[in-house]
N, C-alpha and C positions, 0 to 999 in steps of 0.2 A: 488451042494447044494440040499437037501433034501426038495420037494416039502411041503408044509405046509399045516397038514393034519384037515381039517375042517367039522365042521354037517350042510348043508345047509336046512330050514325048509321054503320048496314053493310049493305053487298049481300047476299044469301043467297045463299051460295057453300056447296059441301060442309062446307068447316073452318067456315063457319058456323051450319049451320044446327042442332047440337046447342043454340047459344045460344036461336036463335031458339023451336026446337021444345019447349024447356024440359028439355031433359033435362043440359044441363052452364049451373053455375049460378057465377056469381063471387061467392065467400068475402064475406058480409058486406055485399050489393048488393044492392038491389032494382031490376034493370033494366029498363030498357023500352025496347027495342029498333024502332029505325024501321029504313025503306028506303026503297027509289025504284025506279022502274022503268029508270032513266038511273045509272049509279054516281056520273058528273059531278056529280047534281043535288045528291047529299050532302055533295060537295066545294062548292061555292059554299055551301050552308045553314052550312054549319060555318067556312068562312074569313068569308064577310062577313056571319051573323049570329050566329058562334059559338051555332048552335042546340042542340049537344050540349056535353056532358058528356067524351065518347069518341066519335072518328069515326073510320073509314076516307078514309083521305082519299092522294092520288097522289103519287108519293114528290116529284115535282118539283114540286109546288104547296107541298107540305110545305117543302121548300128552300127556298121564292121566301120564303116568311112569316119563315125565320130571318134573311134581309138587314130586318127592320123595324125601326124603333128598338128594340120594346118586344117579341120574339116570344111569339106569344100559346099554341103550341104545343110538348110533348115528344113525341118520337116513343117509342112500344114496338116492340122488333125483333121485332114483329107482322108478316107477309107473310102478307095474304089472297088476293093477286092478282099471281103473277108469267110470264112470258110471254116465250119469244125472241118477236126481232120480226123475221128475215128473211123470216117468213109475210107481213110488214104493209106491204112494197113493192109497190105494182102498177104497171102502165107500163100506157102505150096501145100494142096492136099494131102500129101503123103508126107508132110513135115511132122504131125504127130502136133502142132500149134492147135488147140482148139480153146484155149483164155488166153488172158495176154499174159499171166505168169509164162506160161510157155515158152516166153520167147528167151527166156535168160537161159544165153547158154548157145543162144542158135547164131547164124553168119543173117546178117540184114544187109540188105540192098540200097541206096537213098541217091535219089537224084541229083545231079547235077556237082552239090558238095557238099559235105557232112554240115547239116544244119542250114537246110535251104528254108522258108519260110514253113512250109507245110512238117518239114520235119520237126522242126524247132517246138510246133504245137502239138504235132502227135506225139512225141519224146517227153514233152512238158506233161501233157496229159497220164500216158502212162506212168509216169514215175512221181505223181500226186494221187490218182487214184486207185495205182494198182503197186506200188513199190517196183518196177520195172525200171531199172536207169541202165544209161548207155554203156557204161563199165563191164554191165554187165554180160555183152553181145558181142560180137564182131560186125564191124559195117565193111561195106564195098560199096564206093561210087562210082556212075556211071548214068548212061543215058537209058531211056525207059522203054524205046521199040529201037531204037539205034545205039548202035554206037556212042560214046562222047567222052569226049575228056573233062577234068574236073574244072569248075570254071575258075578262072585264072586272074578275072580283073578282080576280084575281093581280097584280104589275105586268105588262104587255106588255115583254119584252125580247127584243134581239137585236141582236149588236155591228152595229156603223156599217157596216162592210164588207159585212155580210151584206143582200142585195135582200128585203125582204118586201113584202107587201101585201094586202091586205083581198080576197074574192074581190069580181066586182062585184055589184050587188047584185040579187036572185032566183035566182041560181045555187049550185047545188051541187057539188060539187068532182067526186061522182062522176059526174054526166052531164057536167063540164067533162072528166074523164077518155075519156071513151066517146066523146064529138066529136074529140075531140084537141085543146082549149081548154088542156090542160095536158097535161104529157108523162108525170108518173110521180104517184103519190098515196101518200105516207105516212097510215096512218088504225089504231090499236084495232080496229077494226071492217071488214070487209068492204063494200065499196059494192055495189050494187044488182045491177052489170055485173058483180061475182064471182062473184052468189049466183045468179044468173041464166042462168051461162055465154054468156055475153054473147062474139062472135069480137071483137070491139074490145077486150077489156081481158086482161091478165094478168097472171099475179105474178113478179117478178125473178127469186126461187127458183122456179120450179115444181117441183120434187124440195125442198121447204122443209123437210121432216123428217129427210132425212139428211142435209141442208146442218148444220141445227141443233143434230141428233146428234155429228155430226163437233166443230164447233163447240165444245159443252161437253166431251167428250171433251180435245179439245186446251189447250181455253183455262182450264175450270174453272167459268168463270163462267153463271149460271142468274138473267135476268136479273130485275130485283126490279120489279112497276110502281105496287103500295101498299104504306103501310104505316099503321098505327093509331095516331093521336095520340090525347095526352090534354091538359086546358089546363092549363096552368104553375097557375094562383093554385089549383086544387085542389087537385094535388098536396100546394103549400107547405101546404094546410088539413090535408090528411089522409096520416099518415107510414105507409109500407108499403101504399096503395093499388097504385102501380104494380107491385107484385110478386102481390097479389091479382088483380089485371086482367091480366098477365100469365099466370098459373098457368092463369085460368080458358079465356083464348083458346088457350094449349096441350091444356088436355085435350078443349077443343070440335074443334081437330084430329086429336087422335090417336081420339077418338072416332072421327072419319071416317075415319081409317084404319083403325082397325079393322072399320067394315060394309066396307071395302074387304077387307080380308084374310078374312073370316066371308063372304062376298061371293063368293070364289074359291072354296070348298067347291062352290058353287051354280052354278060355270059364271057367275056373276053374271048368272043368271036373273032378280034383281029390278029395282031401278031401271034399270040396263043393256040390260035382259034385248033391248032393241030394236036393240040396237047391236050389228051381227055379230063376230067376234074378240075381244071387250073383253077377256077373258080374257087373249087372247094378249097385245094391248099394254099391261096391266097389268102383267105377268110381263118384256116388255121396258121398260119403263119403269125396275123395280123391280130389272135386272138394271142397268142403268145406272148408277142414282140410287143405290140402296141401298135400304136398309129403309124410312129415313125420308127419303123423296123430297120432301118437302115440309117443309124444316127450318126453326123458326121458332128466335130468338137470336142473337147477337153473332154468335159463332164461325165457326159454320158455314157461314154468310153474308159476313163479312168479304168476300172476295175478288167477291164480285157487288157490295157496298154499297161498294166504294170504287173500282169500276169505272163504279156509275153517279154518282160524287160525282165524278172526274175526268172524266167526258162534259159531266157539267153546269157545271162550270166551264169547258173547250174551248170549248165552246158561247156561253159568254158568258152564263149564268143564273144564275150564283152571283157573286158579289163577290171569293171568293177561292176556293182550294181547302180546303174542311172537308174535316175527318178522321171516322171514323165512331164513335171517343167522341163528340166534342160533337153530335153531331144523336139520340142516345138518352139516353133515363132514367139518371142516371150509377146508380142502384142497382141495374140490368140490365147493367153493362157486363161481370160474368163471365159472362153466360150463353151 
């Protein structure tokens, strides 16, 4: 039988790039795997010209498409990209922000469009463990060392209550940051005055990794910011693809974890090898996490995937509150 020949649209990320490199292969697939230099860029090519087959695509843009008449996406309890986000607060120095009470009250900055993935869990986060909710702030979106406009292939939403607005136009959020044009900056991404060590800018957590630590510790939750869809009318074509496509992004993981574990023999003298301690924070990591610190499936996830389905409805981005059956492949729902 003739392999079935597919567009796959992923970032090269460690769990992915066994796909990529050819060495873990999907059952009965001929793939051919694109990327981008931007992860965004795969998410609009996939939501507004359904370019792929299979994409990575941000769990909140994934959501936005299941409010459409007709949704044109299943998700796989695929996690290529998951990430706390009290790293992803920064404030202006001279904003007078030194807790996250602070921030009610102040103009915030947020990438791309109110409630991009990273936002959705730092908003979540603060407004569960600190009473900080969005009502409370003004947002401004916008791009983070450039320029940008709001992104436009999702709906734009955000309840009535809540103030947003467009940055103005040739500005960027992060030098709006660094002037004090804005007080604090939600962003995925580090702006210019992080990377820079810039005395104008910092981040809420400065101690961010044992805030974080502490955090999953207590709470449980690790939080999720993609997941890998597939389009509905294929599947209906082809029965047990999604469990092929599943199998195959599991062992393209655990491959990576194993140069990760064969890796620790080595001191993780290779790809590492530039990075001082890897070892060490591999080993805390792995003390934390468990074995498989990076668990892909229903299961094991539940508790982050309907921690960020309840943010995303708080927020006023979903329609109602989904439960985390209906937004996967029901043929995945034991995994």
């Amino acid at each position: 039988m003739t392999d079935l020949r597919l567009d796959f649209g992923l970032y090269r990320y460690d769990n992915t790039r066994p796909l990529f490199d050819g060495r873990v292969r999907f059952d009965g697939v001929d793939a051919t795997l694109h990327t981008a230099d931007i992860v965004s860029d795969l998410f609009e090519r996939m939501v507004r010209g359904r370019e792929f087959a299979v994409a990575e695509l941000g769990l909140t843009f994934y959501l936005r498409t299941l409010d459409l008449p007709d949704p044109p996406f299943v998700a796989l309890p695929v996690f290529p990209n998951r990430q706390f986000r009290h790293s992803a607060i920064y404030v202006n120095a001279r904003s007078g922000i030194q807790a996250p009470r602070d921030l009610i009250g102040k103009t915030i900055g947020e990438f791309a469009t109110y409630g991009h993935d990273a936002g959705v869990v730092a908003k979540g986060m603060l407004s569960d463990e600190y009473g900080v909710r969005p009502e409370q702030s003004r947002w401004v979106i916008g791009g983070f060392d450039w320029p940008m406009e709001w992104f436009d292939f999702v709906p734009r939403l955000h309840p009535p209550e809540v103030d947003v607005r467009q940055a103005p136009a040739g500005k960027a959020l992060g030098s709006m940051l660094e002037s004090g044009e804005i007080d604090a900056f939600i962003s995925a991404d580090p702006p210019r005055g992080i990377r820079e060590d810039s005395p104008e800018v910092a981040q809420l957590f400065p101690d961010y990794v044992s805030v974080e630590r502490e955090y999953y510790r207590r709470t449980g939750i690790r939080p999720i910011m993609h997941a890998v869809v597939v389009r509905r009318d294929l599947l209906a074509e082809h029965p047990g693809l999604a469990e092929r496509l599943y199998r195959g992004f599991v062992d393209a993981k655990e491959m990576a974890m194993a140069d990760y574990r064969r890796g620790r023999i080595f001191n993780h003298m290779g790809d590492a090898g530039m990075v001082p301690w890897f070892s060490a924070l591999y080993d805390e990591n792995r003390r934390l996490f468990g074995e498989d610190w990076w668990p892909y499936g229903i299961e094991k996830n539940r508790l982050s995937v309907e921690a960020f389905l309840r943010w995303h409805f708080e927020q006023g981005l979903s329609r109602r509150l989904m439960t985390v059956e209906e937004i996967f492949v029901p043929e995945l729902l034991g995994t």
